[in-house]
PLY file of the C-alpha trace (Angstrom):
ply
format ascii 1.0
element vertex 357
property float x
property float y
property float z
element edge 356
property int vertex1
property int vertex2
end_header
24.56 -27.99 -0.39
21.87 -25.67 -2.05
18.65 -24.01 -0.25
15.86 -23.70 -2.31
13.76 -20.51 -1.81
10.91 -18.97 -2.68
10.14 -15.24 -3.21
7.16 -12.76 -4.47
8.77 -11.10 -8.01
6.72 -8.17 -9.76
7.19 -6.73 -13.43
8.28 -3.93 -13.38
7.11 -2.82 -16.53
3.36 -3.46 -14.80
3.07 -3.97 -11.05
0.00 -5.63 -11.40
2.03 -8.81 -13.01
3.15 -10.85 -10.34
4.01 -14.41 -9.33
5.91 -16.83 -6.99
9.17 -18.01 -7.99
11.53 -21.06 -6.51
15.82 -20.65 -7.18
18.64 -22.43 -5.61
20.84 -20.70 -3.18
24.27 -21.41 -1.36
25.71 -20.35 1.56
29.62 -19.42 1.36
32.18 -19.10 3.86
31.30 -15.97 5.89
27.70 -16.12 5.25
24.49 -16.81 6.53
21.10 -17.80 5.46
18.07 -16.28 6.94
14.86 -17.67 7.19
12.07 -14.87 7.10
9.41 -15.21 9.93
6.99 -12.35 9.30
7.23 -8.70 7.83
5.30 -6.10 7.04
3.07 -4.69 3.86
2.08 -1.08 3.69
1.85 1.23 0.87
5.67 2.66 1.90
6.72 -0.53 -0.06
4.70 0.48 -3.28
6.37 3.69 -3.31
9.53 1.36 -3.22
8.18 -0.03 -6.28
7.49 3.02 -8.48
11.23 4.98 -7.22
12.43 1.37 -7.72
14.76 2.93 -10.33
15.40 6.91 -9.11
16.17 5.61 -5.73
17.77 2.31 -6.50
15.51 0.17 -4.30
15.53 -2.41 -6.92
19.20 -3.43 -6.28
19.06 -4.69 -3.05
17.67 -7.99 -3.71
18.08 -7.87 -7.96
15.65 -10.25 -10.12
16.06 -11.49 -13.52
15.90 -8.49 -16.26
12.38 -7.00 -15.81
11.16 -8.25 -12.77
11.65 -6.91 -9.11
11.52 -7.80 -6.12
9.93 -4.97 -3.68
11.79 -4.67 -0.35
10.12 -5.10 3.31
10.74 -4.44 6.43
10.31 -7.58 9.53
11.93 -10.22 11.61
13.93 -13.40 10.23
15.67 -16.38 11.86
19.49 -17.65 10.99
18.77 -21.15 10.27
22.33 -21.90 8.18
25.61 -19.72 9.21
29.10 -19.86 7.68
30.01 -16.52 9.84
31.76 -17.61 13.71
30.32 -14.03 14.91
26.66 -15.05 14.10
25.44 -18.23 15.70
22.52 -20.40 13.81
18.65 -19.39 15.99
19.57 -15.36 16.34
16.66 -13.37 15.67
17.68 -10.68 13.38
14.84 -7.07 12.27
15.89 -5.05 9.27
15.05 -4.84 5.53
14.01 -8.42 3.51
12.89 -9.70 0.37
9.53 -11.34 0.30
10.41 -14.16 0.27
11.07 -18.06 2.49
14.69 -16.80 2.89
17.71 -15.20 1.92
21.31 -15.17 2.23
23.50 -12.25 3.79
27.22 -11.32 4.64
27.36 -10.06 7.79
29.76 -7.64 8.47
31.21 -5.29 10.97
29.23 -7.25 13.42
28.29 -5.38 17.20
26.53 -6.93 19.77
23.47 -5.71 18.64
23.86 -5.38 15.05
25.73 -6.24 11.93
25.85 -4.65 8.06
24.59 -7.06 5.66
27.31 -6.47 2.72
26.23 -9.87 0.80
27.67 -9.09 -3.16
24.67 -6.93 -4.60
24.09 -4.58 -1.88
27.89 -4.04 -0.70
27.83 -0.52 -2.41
24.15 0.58 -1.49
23.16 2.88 1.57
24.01 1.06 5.20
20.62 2.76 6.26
19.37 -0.41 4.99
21.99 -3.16 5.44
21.94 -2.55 9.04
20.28 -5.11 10.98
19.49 -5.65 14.21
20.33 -8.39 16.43
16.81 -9.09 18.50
16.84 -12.09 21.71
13.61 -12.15 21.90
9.72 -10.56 21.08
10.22 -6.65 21.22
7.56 -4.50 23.24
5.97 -3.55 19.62
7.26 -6.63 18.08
4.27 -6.63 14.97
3.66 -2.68 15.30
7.65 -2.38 14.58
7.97 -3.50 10.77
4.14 -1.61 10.06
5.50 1.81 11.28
8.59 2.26 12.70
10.32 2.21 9.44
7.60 5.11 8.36
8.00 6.68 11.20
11.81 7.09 10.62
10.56 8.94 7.88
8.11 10.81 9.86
10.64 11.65 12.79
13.57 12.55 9.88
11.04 14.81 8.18
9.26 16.40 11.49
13.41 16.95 12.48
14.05 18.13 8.72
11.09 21.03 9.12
12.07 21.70 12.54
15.74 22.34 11.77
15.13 24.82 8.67
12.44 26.97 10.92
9.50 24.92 8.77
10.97 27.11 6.01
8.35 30.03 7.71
5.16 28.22 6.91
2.56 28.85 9.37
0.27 25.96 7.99
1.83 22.41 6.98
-0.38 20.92 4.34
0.09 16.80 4.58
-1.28 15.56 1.46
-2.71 11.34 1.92
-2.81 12.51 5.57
-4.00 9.08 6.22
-1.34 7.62 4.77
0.97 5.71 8.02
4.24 7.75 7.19
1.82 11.01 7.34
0.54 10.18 10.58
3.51 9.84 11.83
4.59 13.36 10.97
1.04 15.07 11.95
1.94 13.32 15.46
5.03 14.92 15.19
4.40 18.28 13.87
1.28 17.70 16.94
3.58 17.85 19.54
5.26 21.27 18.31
1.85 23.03 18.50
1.03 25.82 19.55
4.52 26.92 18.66
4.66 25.13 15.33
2.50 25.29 12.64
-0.97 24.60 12.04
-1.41 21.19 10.61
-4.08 20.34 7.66
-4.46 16.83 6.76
-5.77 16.50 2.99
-7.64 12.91 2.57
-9.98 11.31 1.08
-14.22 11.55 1.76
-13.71 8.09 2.99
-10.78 8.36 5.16
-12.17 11.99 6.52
-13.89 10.69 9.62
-10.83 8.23 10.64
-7.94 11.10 10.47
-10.34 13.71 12.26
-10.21 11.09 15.00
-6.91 10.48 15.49
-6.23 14.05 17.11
-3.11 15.21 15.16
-4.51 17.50 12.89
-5.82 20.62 13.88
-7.96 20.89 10.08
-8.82 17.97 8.17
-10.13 18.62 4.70
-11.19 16.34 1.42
-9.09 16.81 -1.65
-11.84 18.67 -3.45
-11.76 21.55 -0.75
-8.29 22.93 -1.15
-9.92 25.72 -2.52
-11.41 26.36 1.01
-8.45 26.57 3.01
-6.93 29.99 3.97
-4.27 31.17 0.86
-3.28 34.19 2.85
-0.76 32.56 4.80
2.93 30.92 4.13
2.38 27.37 3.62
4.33 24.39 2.92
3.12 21.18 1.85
4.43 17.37 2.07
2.70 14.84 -0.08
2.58 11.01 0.45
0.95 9.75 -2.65
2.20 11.37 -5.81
-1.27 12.73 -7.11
-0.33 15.62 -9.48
-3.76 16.90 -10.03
-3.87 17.25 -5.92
-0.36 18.66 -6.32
-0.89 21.44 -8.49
-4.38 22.18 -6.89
-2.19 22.95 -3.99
0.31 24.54 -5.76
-2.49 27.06 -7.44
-4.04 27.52 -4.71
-1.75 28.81 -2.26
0.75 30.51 -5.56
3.58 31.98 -4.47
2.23 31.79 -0.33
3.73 27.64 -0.89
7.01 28.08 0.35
8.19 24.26 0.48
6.58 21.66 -1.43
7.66 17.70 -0.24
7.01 14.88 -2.17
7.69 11.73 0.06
5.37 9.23 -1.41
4.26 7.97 -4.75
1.47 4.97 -3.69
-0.68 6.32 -5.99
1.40 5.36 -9.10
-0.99 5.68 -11.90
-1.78 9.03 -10.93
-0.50 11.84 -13.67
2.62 13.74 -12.38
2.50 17.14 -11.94
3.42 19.76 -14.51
6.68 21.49 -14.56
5.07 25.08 -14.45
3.48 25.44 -11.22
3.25 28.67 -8.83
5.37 28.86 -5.39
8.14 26.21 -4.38
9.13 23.79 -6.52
8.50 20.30 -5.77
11.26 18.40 -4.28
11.66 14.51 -3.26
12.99 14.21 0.49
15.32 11.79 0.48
15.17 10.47 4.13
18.89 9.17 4.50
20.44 12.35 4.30
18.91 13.88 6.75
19.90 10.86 9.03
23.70 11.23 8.11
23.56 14.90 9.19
21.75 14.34 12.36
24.20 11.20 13.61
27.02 13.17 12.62
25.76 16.10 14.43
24.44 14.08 17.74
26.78 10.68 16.99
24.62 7.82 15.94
24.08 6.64 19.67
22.37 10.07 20.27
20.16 9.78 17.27
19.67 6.27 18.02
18.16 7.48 21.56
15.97 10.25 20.34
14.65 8.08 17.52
13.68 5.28 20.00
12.18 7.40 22.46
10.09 9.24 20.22
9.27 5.90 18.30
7.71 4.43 21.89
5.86 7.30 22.59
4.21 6.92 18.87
3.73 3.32 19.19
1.93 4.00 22.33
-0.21 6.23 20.60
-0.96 4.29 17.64
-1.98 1.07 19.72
-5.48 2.58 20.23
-6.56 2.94 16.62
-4.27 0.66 14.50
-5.53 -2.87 13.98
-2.99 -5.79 13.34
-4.41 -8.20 10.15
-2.04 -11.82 10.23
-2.11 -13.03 6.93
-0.55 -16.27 6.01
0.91 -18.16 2.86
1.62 -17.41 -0.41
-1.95 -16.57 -1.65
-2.36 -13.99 1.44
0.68 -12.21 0.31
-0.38 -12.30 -3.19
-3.68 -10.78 -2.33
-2.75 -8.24 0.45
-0.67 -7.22 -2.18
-3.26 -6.72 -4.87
-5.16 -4.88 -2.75
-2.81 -2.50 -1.45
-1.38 -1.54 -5.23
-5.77 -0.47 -5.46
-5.55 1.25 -2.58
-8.10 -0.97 -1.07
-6.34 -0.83 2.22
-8.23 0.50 5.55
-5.40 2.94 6.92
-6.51 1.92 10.04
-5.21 -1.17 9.41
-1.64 -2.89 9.51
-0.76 -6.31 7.85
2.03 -8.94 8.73
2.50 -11.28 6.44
4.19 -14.34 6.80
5.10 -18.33 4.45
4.68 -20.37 7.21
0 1
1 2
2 3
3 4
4 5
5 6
6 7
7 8
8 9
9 10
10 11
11 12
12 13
13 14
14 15
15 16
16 17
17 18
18 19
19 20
20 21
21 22
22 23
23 24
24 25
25 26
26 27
27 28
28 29
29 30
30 31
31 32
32 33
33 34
34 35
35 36
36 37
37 38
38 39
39 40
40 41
41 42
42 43
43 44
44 45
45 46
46 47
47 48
48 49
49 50
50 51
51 52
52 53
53 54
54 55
55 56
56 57
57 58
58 59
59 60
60 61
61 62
62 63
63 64
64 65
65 66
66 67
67 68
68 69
69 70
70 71
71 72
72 73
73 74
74 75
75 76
76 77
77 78
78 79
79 80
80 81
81 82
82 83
83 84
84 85
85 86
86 87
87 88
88 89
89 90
90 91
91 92
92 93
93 94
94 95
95 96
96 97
97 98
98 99
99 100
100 101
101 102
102 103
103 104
104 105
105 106
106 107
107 108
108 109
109 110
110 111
111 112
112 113
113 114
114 115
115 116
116 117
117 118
118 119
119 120
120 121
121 122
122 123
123 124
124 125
125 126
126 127
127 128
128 129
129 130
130 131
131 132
132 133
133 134
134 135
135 136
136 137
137 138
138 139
139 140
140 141
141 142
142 143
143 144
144 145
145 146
146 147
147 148
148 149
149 150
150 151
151 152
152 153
153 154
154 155
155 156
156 157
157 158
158 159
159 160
160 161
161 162
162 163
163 164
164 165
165 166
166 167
167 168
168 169
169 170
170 171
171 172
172 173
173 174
174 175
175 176
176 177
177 178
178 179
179 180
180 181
181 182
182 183
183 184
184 185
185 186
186 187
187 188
188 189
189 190
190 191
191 192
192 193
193 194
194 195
195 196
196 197
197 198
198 199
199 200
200 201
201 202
202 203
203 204
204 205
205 206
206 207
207 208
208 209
209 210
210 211
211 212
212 213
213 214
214 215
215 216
216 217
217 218
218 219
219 220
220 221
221 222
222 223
223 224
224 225
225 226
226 227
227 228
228 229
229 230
230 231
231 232
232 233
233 234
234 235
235 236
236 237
237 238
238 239
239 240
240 241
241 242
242 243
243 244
244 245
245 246
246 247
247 248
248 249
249 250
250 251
251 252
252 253
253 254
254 255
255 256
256 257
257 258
258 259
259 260
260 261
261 262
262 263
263 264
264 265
265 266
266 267
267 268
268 269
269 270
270 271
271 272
272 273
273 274
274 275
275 276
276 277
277 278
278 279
279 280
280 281
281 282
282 283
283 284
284 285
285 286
286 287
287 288
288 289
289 290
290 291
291 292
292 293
293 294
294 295
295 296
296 297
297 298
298 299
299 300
300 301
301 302
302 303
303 304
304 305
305 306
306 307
307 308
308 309
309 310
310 311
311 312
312 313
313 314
314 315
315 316
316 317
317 318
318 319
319 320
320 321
321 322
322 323
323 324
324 325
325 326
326 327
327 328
328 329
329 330
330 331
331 332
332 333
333 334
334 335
335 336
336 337
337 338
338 339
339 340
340 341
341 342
342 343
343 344
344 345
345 346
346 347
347 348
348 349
349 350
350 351
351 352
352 353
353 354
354 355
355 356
């Protein structure tokens, strides 16, 4: 018998294009399906969008030829299951569609987790087809799918830095440093200071006021004053948005004093790239995965597992003071929380769950 779902599909020719879809689905032998209950929307999943194709995020859940469907992070129910080592009502958190539901092939199942190797994503990175197997509401059940899949980032990058002597930078530049998956990393970076280096958040007039307050950055200045910040010393940046004027303003600026230079993010995807040509280290895209294999090889994945968590509490704890949590509900929330975060019309002080039903 078929299951009819529904899911959010973009073009990917123009993200802007979008619309709800409805397709039949069966369950086979060894499967499950898994209704979605909530997940979360954040510009991380735009930059999923426009390295759709470099990075491959468009094969994990494919859509007919042109379209996409933009990956998530939240919490889902097994409401059908064809697998004996899942049983139908387990709460499961990991990486979704948007959409009512979707089927999976649960695999080398633990008792608190399995890898999802359903057809399509059998060959694609287990960072993402692992899933966790969750009893009940977590201590940071809605904060979890708003940051701590951007603060993996954060902690892999801070750990990154940290483990190549920040590349001997004695200022980190964080370009968007409003952006969630650069707070994460000025909290980081935060807690290695004084030892570590300085750390300059680059924002927006608008966002100025709300990084300042936060606490992590010991110099917050607007993109138009790069010009003001002190060119004297060995730099490196990270950037979150994928801005290439504000790239190569940094680049210019600090010449051959930028010893690393990060890209991350690209949420700002009609924004020009930046030119091949520029002064000091050339640009590179951190690739967050890697630097997880070489830290659970090096400290086995139940030792990563244990630093990651710790450090994620101690963040979550943190962010609880100035994140707000915005519920939105039904297809014409997700639709428009969706519209407004592709125009950057997002607060960054706020963090949206989304959910059908």
């Amino acid at each position: 018998m078929s299951t009819q779902i529904r899911e959010f599909i973009v073009n990917r020719a123009n993200y802007a294009d979008s619309k709800w879809i409805a397709r039949e689905a069966e369950v086979e032998n060894g499967q499950v399906l898994a209704e979605i209950e909530k997940f979360a929307f954040t510009a991380n999943n735009i930059t999923y969008a426009v390295a759709g194709d470099m990075l491959n995020y468009w094969a994990f859940f494919p859509a007919d030829e042109g379209w996409g469907k933009i990956p998530v992070w939240g919490f889902a129910k097994i409401v059908k299951s064809k697998c004996p080592d899942i049983k139908e009502g387990e709460r499961i958190y990991g990486y979704l569609p948007m959409a009512t539901s979707f089927v999976m092939q649960p695999e080398k199942v633990t008792g608190g987790s399995f890898l999802d190797l359903y057809k399509q994503r059998r060959e694609l990175h287990p960072v993402y087809n692992n899933y966790s197997r969750v009893s009940a509401e977590r201590p940071h059940d809605d904060l979890e799918p708003i940051l701590r899949p951007l603060y993996t980032t954060s902690f892999l990058i801070d750990d990154w830095l940290a483990d190549n002597d920040f590349f001997g930078a004695k200022q980190a530049v964080l370009i968007s440093a409003s952006s969630k998956t650069g707070l994460g990393l000025a909290y980081g970076l935060h807690q290695r200071r004084p030892e570590g280096p300085e750390v300059i958040g680059l924002t927006s007039a608008g966002n100025k006021k709300f990084v300042e307050g936060l606490g992590y950055y010991d110099k917050t200045v607007v993109y138009g004053d790069v010009a003001a910040l002190d060119a004297s010393l060995p730099t490196l940046a990270v950037d979150f948005a994928g801005d290439g004027d504000v790239i190569a303003a940094v680049h210019r600026h600090f010449g051959d004093k930028l010893v690393e230079s990060t890209t991350v993010g690209l949420s700002h995807k009609d924004a020009p790239r930046p030119p091949s040509n520029l002064p000091g280290a050339k640009p590179s895209f951190f690739f967050a995965p890697d630097q997880m294999k070489k830290r659970s090889d090096e400290w086995g994945r139940d030792g990563f597992d244990k630093k990651l968590g710790e450090s994620w509490n101690e963040f979550a704890k943190a962010s609880a003071r100035w994140i707000k949590v915005e519920h939105g509900k039904g297809e014409d929330a997700i639709a428009r929380v969706y519209s407004d975060m592709l125009a950057g019309k997002i607060n960054p002080a706020e963090g949206h769950i989304l959910s059908l039903k």
